[in-house]
C-alpha positions as CSV (number, residue, x, y, z in Angstrom):
1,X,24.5,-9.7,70.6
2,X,22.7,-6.4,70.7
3,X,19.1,-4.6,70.9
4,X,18.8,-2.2,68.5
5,X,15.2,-0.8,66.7
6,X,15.0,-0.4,63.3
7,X,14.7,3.0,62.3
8,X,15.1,3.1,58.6
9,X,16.0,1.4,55.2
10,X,19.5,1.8,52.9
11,X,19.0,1.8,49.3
12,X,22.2,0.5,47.6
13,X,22.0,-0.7,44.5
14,X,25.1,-1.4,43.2
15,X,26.1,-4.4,45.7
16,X,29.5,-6.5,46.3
17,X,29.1,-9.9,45.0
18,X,27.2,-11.6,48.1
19,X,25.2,-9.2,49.7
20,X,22.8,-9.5,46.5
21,X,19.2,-9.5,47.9
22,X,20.3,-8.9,51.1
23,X,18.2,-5.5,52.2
24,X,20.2,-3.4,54.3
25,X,18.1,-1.4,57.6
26,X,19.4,1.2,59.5
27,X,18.9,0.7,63.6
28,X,19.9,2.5,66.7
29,X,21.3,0.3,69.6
30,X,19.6,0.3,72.7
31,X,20.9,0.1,76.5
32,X,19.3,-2.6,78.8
33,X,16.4,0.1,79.5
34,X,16.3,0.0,75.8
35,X,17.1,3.6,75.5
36,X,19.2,5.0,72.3
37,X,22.7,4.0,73.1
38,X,25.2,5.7,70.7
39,X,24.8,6.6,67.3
40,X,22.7,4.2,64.4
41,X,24.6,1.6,62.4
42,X,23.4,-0.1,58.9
43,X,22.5,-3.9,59.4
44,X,22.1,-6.5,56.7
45,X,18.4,-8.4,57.4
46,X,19.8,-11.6,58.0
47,X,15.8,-12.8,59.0
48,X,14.7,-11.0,56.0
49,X,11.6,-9.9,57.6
50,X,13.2,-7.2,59.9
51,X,10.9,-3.4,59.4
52,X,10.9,-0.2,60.8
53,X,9.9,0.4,64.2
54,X,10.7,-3.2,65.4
55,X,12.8,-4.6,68.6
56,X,15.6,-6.7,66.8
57,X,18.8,-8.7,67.9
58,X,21.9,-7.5,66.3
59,X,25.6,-8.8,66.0
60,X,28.5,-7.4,64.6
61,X,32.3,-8.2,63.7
62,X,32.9,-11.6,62.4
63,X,29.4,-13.2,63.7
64,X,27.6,-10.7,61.1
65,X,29.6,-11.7,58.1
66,X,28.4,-15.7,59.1
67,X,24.8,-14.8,59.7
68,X,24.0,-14.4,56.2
69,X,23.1,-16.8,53.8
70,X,27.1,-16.7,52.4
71,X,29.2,-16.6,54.5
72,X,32.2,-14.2,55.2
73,X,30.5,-11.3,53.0
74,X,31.7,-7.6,54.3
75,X,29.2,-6.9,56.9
76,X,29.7,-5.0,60.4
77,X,26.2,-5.8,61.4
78,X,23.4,-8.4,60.7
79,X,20.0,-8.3,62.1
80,X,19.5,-12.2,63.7
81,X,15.8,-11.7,65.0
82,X,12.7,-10.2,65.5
83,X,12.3,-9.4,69.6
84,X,9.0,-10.3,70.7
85,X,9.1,-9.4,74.4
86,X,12.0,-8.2,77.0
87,X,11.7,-9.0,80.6
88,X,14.2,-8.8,83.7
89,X,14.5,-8.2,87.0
90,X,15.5,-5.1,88.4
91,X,18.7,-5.6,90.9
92,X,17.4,-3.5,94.3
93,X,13.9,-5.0,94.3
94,X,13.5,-8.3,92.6
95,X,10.8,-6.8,90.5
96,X,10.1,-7.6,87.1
97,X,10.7,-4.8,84.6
């Protein structure tokens, strides 16, 4: 599981059997700072109320094509949830970051 933030929608409206319904958002992974890491991917919504702008979890692989509603549909990456809040502690002074 990743952090990415959603940074746009995909339009595509001829669909493989499947993914009907399913909206498709463009995100940018994030580092553990939750800095751009790498370049942006397209994930299927698998919560269905991912938008622009939010923190989200993402997988990819095999776990994205399971997260959906059917399973095994050709996905690289599926948005699994809406990030509320991100805490940790930083490792040279025990603070919370």
């Amino acid at each position: 599981m990743q952090l990415a933030r959603v940074i746009g929608s995909v339009v595509a409206t001829v669909r493989t059997p499947g993914l009907d319904g399913i909206k498709f958002l463009l995100v940018q992974p994030l580092d553990k700072h939750l800095q751009p890491a790498g370049g942006a991917v397209v994930a299927a919504d698998a919560v269905a109320m991912a938008g622009v702008g939010e923190l989200v979890s993402v997988v990819a692989s095999r776990e994205a094509a399971v997260a959906l509603p059917e399973t095994f549909v050709p996905v690289d990456h599926a948005i699994t949830g809406i990030v509320d809040a991100v805490t940790h502690e930083a490792s040279d002074t025990g603070a919370a970051t």
